[in-house]
FIGU-985668 format. One record per residue (C-alpha): x negated, y negated, z negated; residue in one letter. Coordinates in nm, 3 decimals. Each point is the difference from the previous one (the first is absolute). Layout:
px->X, py->Y, pz->Z, type->A $
...
This chain:
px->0.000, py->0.000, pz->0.000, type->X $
px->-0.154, py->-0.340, pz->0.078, type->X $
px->-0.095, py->-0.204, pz->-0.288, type->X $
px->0.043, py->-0.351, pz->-0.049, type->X $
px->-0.215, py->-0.248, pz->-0.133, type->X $
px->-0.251, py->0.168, pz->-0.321, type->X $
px->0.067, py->-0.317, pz->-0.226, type->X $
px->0.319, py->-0.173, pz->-0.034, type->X $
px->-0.033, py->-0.320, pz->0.156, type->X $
px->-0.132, py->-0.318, pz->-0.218, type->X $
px->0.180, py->-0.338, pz->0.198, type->X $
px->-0.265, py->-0.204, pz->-0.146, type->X $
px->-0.288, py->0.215, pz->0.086, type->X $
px->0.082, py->0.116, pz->0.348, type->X $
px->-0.035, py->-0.205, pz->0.320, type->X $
px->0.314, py->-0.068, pz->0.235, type->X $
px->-0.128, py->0.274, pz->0.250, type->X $
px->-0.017, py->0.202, pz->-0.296, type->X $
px->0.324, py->-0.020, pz->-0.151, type->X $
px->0.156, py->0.027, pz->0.377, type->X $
px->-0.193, py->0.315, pz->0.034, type->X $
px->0.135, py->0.203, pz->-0.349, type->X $
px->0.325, py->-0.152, pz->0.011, type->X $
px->0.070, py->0.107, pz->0.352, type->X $
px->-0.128, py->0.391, pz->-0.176, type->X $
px->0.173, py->-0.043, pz->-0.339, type->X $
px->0.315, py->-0.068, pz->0.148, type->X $
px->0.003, py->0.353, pz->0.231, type->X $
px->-0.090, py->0.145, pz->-0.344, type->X $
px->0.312, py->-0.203, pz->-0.183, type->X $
px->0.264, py->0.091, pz->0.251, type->X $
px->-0.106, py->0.375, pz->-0.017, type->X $
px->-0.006, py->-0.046, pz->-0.375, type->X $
px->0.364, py->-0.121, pz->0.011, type->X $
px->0.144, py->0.275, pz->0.257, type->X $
px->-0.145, py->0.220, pz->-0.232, type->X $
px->0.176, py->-0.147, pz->-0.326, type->X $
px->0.291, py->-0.052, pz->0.194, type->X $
px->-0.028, py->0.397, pz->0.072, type->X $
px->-0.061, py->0.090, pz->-0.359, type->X $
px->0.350, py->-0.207, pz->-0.103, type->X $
px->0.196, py->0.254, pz->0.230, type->X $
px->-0.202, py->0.286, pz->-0.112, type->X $
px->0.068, py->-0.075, pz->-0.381, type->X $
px->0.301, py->-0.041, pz->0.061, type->X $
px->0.046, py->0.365, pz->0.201, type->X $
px->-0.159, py->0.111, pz->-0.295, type->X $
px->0.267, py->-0.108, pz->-0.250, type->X $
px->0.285, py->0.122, pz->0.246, type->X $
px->0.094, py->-0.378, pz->0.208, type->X $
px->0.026, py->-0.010, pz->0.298, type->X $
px->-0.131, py->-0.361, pz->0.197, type->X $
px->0.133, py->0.101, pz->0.292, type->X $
px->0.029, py->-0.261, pz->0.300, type->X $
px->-0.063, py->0.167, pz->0.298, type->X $
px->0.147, py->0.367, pz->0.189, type->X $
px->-0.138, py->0.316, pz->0.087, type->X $
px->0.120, py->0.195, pz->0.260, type->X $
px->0.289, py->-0.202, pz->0.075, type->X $
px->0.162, py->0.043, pz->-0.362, type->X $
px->0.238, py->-0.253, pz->-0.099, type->X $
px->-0.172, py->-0.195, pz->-0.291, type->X $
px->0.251, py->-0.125, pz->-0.326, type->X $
px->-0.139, py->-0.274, pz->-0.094, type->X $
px->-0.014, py->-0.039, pz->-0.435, type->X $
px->0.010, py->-0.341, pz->-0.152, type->X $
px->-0.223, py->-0.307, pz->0.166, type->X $
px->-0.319, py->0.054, pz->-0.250, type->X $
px->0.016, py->0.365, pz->0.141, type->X $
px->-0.008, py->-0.053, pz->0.381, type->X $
px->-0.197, py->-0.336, pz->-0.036, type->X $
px->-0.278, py->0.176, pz->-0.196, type->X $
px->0.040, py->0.283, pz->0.303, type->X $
px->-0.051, py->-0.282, pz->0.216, type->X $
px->-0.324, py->-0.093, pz->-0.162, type->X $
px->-0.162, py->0.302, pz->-0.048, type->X $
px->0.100, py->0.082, pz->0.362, type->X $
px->-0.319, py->-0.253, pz->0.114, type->X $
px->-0.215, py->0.303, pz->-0.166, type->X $
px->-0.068, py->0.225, pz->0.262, type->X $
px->-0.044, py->-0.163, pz->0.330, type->X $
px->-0.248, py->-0.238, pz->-0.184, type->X $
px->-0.201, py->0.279, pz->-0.133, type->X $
px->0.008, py->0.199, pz->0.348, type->X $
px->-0.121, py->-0.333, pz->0.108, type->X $
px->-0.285, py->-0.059, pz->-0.223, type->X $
px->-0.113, py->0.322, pz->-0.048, type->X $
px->-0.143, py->-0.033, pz->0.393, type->X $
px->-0.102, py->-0.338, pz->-0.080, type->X $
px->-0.228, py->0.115, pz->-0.339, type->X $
px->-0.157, py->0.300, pz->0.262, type->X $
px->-0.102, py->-0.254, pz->0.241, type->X $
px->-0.131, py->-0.254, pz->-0.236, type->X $
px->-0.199, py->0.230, pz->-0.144, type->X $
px->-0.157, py->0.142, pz->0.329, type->X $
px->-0.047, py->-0.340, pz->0.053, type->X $
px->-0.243, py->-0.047, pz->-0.301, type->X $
px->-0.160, py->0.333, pz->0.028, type->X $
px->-0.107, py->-0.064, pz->0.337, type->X $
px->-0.153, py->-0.310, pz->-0.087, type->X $
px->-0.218, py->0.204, pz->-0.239, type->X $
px->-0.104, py->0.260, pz->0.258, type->X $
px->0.257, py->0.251, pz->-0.028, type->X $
px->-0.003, py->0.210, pz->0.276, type->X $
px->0.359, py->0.053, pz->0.195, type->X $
px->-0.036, py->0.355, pz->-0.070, type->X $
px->-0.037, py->-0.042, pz->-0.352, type->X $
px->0.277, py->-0.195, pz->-0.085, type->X $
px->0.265, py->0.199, pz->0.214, type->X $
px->-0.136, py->0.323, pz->-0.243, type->X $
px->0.079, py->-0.292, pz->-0.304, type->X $
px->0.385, py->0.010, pz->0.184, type->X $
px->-0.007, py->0.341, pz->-0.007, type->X $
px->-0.091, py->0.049, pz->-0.349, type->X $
px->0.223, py->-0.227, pz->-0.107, type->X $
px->0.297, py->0.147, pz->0.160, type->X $
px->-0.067, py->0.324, pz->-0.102, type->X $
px->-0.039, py->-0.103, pz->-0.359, type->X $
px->0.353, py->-0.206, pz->0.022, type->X $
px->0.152, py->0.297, pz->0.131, type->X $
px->-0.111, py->0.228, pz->-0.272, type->X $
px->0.154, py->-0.302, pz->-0.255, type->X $
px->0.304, py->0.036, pz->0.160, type->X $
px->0.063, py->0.383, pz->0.024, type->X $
px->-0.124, py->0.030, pz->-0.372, type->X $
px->0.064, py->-0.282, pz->-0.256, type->X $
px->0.215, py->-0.209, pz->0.168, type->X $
px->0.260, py->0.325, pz->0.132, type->X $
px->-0.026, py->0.134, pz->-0.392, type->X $
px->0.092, py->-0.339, pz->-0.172, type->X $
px->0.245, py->-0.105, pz->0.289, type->X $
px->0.209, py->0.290, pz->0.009, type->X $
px->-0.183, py->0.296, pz->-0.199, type->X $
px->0.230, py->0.294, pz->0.137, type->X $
px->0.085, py->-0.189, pz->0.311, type->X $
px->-0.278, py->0.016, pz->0.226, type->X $
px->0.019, py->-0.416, pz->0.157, type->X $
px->-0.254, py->-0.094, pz->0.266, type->X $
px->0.035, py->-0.411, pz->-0.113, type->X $
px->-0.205, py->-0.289, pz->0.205, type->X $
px->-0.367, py->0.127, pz->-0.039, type->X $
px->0.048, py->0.321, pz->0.198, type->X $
px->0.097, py->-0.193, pz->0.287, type->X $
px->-0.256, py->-0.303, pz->-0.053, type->X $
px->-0.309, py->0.289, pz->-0.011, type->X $
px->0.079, py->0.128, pz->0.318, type->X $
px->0.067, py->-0.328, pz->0.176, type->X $
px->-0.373, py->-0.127, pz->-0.138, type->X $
px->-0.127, py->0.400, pz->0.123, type->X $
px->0.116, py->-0.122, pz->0.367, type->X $
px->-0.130, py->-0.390, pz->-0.064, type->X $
px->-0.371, py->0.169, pz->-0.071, type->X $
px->0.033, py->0.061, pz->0.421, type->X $
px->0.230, py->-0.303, pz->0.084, type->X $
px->-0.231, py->-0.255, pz->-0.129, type->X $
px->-0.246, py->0.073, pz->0.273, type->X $
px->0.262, py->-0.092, pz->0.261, type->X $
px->-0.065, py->-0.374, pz->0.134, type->X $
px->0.226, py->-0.213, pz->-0.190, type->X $
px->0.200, py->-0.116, pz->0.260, type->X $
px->0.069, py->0.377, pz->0.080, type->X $
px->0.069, py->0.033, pz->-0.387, type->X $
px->0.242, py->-0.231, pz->0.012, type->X $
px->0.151, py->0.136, pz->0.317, type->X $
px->0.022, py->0.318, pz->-0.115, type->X $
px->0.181, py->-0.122, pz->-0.380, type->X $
px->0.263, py->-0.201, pz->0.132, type->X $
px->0.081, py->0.225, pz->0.285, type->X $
px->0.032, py->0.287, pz->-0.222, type->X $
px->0.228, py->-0.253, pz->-0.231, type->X $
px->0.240, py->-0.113, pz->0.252, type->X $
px->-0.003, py->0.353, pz->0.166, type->X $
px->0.138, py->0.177, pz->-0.361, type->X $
px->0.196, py->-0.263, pz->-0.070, type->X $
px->0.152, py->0.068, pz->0.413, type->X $
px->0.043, py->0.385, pz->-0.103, type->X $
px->0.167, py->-0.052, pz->-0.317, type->X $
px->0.246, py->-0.203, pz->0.173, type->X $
px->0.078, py->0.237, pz->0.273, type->X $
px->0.080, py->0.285, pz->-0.280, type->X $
px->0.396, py->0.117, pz->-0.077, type->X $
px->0.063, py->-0.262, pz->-0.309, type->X $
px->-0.009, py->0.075, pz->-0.263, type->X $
px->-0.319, py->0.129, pz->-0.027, type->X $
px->-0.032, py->0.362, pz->-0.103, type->X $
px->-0.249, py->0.123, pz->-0.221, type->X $
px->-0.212, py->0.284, pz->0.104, type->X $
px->-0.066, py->0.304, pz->-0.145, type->X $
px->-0.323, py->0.070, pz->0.147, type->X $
px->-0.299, py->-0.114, pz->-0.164, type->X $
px->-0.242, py->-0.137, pz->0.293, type->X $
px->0.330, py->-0.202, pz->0.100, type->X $
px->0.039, py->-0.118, pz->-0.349, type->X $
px->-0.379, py->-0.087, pz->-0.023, type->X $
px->-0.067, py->-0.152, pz->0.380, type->X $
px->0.351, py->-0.140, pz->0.096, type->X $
px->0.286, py->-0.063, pz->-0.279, type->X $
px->-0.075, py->0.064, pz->-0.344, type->X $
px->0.211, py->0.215, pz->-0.126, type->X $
px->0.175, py->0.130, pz->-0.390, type->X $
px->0.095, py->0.360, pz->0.111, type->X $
px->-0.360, py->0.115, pz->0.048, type->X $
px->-0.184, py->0.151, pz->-0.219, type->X $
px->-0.234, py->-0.259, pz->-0.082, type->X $
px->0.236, py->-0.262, pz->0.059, type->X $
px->-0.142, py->-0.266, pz->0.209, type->X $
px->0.068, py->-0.389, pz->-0.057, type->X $
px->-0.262, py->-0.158, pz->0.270, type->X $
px->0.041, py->0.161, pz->0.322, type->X $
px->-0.350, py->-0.036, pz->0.157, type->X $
px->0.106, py->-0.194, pz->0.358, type->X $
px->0.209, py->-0.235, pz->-0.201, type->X $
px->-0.284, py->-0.150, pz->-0.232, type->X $
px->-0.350, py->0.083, pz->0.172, type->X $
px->0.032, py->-0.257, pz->0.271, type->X $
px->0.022, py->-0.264, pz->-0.324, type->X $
px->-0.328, py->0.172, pz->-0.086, type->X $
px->-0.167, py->-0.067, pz->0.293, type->X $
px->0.131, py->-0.358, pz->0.055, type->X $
px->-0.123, py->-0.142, pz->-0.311, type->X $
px->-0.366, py->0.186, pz->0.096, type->X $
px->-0.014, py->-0.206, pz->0.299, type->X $
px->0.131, py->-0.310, pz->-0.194, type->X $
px->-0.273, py->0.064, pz->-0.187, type->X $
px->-0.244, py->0.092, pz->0.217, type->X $
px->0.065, py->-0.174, pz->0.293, type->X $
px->0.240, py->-0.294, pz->-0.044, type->X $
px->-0.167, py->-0.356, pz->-0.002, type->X $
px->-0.006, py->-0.037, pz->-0.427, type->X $
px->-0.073, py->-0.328, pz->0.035, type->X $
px->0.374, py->-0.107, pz->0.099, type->X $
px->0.113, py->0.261, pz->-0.261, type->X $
px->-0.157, py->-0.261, pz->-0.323, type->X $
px->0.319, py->-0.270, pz->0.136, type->X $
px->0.325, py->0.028, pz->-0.175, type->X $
px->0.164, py->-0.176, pz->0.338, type->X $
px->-0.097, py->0.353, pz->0.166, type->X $
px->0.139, py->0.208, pz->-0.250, type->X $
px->0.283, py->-0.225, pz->-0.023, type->X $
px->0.075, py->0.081, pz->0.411, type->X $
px->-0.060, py->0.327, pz->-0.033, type->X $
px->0.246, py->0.059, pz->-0.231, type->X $
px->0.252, py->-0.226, pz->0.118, type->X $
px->-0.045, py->0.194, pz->0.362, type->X $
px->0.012, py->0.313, pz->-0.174, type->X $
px->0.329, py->-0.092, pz->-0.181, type->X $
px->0.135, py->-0.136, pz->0.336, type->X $
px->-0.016, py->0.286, pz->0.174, type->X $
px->0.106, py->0.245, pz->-0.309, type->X $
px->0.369, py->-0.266, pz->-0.002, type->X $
px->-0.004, py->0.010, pz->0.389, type->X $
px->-0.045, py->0.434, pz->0.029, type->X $
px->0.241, py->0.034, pz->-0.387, type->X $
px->0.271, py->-0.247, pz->0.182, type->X $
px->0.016, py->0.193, pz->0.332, type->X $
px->-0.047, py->0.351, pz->-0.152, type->X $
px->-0.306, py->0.095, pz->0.209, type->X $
px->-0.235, py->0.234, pz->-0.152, type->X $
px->0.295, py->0.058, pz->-0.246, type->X $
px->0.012, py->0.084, pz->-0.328, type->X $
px->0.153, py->0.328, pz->0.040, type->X $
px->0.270, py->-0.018, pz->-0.215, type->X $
px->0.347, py->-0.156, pz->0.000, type->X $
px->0.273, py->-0.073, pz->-0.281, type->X $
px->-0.208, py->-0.198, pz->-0.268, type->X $
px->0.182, py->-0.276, pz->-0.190, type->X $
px->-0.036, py->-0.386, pz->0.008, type->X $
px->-0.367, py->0.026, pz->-0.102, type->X $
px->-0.063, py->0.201, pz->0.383, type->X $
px->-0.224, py->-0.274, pz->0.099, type->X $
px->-0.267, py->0.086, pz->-0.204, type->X $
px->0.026, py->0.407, pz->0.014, type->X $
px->-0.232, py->0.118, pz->0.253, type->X $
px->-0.131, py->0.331, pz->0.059, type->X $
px->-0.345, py->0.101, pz->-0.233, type->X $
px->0.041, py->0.412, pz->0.097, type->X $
px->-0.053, py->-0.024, pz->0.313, type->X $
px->-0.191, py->-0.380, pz->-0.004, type->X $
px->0.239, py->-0.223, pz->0.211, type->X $
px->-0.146, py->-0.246, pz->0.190, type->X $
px->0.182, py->-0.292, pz->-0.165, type->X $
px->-0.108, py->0.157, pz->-0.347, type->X $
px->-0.373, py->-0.037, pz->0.063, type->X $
px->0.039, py->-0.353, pz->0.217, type->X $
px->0.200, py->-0.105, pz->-0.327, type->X $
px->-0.220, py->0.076, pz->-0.254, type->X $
px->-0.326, py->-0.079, pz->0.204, type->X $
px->0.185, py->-0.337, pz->0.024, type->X $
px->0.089, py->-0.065, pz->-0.325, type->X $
px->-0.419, py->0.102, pz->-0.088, type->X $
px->-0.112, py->-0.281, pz->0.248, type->X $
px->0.136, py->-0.286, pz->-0.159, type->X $
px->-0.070, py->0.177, pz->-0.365, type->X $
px->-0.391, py->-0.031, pz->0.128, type->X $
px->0.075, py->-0.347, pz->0.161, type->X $
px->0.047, py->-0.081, pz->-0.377, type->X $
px->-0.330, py->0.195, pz->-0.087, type->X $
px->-0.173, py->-0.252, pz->0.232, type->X $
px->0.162, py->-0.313, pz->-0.033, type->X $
px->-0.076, py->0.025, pz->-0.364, type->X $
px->-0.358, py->0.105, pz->-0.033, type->X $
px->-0.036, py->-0.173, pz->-0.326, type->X $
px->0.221, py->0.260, pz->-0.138, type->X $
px->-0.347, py->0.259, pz->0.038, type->X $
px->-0.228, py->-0.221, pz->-0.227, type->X $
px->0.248, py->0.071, pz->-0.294, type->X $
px->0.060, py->0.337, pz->-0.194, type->X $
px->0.399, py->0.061, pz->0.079, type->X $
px->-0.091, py->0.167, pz->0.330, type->X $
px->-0.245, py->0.169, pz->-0.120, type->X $
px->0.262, py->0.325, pz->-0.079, type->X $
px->0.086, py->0.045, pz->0.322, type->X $
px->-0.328, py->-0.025, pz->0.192, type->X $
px->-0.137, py->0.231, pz->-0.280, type->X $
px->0.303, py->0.238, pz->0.115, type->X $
px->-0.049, py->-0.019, pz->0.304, type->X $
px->-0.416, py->0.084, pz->0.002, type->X $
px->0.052, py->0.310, pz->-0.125, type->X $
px->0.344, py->0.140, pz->0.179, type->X $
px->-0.054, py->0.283, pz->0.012, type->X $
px->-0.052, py->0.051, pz->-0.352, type->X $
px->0.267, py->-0.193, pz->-0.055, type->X $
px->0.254, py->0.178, pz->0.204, type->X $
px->-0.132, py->0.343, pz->-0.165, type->X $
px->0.007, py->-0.106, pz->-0.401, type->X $
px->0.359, py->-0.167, pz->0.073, type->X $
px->0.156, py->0.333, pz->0.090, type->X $
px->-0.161, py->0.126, pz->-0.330, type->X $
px->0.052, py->-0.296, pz->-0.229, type->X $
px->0.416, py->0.003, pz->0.085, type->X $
px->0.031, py->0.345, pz->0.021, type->X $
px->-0.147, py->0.055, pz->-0.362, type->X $
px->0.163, py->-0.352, pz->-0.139, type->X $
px->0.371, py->0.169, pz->0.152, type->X $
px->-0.048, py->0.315, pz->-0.134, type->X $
px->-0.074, py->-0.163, pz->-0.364, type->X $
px->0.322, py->-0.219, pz->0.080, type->X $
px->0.260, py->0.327, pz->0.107, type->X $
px->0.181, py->0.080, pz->-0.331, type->X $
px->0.055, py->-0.404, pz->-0.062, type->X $
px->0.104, py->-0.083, pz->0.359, type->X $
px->0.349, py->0.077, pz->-0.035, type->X $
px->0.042, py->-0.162, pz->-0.317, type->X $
px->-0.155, py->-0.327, pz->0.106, type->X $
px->0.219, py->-0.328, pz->0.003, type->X $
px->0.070, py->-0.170, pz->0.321, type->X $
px->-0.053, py->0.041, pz->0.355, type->X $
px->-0.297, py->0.241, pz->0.102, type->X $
px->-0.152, py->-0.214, pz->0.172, type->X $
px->-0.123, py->-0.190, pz->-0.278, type->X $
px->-0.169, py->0.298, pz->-0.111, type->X $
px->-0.199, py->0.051, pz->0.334, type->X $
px->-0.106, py->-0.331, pz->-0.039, type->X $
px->-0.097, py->0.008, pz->-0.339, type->X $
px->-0.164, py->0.390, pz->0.131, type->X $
px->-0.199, py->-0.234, pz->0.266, type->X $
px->-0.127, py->-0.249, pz->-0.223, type->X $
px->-0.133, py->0.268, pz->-0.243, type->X $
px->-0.139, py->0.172, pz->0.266, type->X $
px->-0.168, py->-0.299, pz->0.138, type->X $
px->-0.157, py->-0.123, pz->-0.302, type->X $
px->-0.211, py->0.326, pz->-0.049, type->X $
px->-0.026, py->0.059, pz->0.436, type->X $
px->-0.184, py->-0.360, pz->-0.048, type->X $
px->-0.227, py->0.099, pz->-0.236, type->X $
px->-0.114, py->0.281, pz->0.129, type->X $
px->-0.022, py->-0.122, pz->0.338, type->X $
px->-0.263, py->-0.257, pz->-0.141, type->X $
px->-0.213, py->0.279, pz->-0.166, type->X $
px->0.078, py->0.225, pz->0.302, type->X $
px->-0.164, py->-0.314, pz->0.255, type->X $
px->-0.296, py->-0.048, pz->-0.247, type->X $
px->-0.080, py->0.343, pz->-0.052, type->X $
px->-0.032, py->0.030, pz->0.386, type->X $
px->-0.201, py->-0.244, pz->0.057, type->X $
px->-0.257, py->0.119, pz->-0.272, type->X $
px->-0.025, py->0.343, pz->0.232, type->X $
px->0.103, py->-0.181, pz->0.304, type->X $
px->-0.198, py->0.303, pz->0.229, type->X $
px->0.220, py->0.246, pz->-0.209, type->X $
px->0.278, py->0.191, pz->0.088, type->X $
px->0.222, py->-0.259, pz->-0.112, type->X $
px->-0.094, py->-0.190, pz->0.295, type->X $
px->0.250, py->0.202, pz->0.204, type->X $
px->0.286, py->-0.081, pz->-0.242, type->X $
């Protein structure tokens, strides 16, 4: 994963080319940091049996609970597409560096390779058993390991060919998915489930079908990699690119192209889209909404020489730790809350929040000794995680 800066940055000690240079870096580590606490509020709340749901799969109809319920779906809905994007972003940053210092091409494809192998492994092992523990659950990593095992060859495509190749393979899903018999059916074969749809009658079940999220993979490695960074430090480009992105997600929503395979939702319909399979309009949304959230990051740089962002580019330097002790931390914190959940006063989702913020203050901590523990054995193991 591609570190930011080593220090936090001092405003009075830094130059201006300086301060441009880690803020543009801190804030790709903050708006990881906050998919990935916006992830761990619907996880806790899983956990502790609510459901923040705000968007279909497979065409189900979705009933809508109370506004904090669908509006905190709504939220934690920006999760996932940012941290498909990102995580290609973080690989190409730091091939990036390593090149500077030498590294051969060779050597850091093996690094991808490691590193995907060793995700895997996290998610077939602790993250299946504290997920599900009878129900065998194939959750995000699965999916983002073999998506970085076919970016190890990808990345030596030009980038204009990279980019080709991402978007075409984008639009051309998308194009499939709406030529299928709505709604969608779920398949019962597992290399379907895996490659194609995602699917909760295989055995795994399957919740990030790999043509659906790859191609965001690959398009923030060649954002990363390729894309001129030097328009990317202005928060009038992230402010177009967002409002373009939300443009087209209201013009494609309104006409019902690339649908969101599903029909009958209540009043709320115009913010359901389709996660299982990934809509169009459901990653153009939330990629939207992400834009303008690091638009913010950038027109307020100041905020990165003071401590209250601190959490979340902490968070989001060490994600995959992150993601790995969050599944743990709610899992255990839920089972220590079962015999007093039904007992507890008020609506339940006051308890997954309160779950969340329990969870978050020990996830913090340890995420700070987890980032200085690997960089005291930085050419450890740990490196990979």
């Amino acid at each position: 994963m591609a570190r930011s800066a080593t220090t936090w940055p001092n405003s009075r000690a830094t130059t201006q080319e300086q301060e441009r240079i880690s803020s543009r870096i801190l804030a790709i580590d903050a708006l990881r940091g906050l998919a990935l606490v916006l992830m761990a509020l619907d996880h806790a709340n899983f956990f502790v049996g609510v459901g923040l749901q705000a968007e279909s799969y497979f065409g189900n109809a979705v009933t809508l609970q109370g506004p904090a319920y669908w509006v905190s779906g709504l939220l934690t809905n920006l999760a996932s597409p940012i941290f498909w994007l990102l995580s290609g972003t973080s690989l190409a940053l730091y091939s990036q560096a390593h090149m500077r210092r030498g590294t051969t091409e060779g050597a850091i494809g093996r690094f991808f390779l490691v590193r995907a192998v060793i995700i895997l492994i996290l998610d077939l092992t602790i993250c299946a058993f504290f997920w599900m523990e009878s129900a065998p659950y194939v959750h995000v990593l699965t999916t983002i390991a073999l998506a970085m095992m076919l970016l190890s060859g990808l990345r030596m495509l030009p980038g204009s060919l990279l980019l080709t190749f991402s978007l075409a393979l984008l639009l051309g899903y998308q194009g499939w998915l709406a030529l299928l018999p709505q709604p969608v059916q779920e398949p019962t074969d597992l290399l379907s489930s895996i490659l194609l749809l995602g699917s909760y009658q295989t055995n795994p079940a399957i919740g990030f079908p790999l043509l659906g999220w790859a191609p965001l993979m690959w398009l923030g490695y060649w954002l990363g990699r390729y894309g001129d960074m030097a328009t990317w430090q202005h928060p009038r480009h992230w402010l177009l690119s967002g409002g373009g992105l939300l443009g087209t997600w209201a013009l494609l929503h309104g006409t019902g192209v690339f649908g969101d395979f599903g029909a009958g939702f209540d009043s709320a319909s115009l913010v359901i889209m389709s996660k299982t399979p990934p809509a169009l309009t459901y990653l153009l949304f939330n990629l939207g909404l992400a834009a303008l959230v690091m638009a913010g990051f950038y027109y307020a740089r100041t905020w990165f020489a003071g401590r209250w962002m601190e959490p979340l580019v902490v968070i989001g330097q060490v994600s995959l730790f992150f993601y790995v002790a969050h599944i743990v931390c709610y899992h255990l914190i839920a089972s220590g809350m079962h015999m007093l959940l039904p007992s507890l006063p008020g609506p339940r989702i006051i308890w997954g929040y309160a779950t969340w913020a329990v969870g978050m203050i020990i996830l913090l901590g340890l995420s700070v000794a987890y980032r200085r523990l690997r960089k005291r054995y930085s050419r450890s193991v740990l490196r990979y995680l």
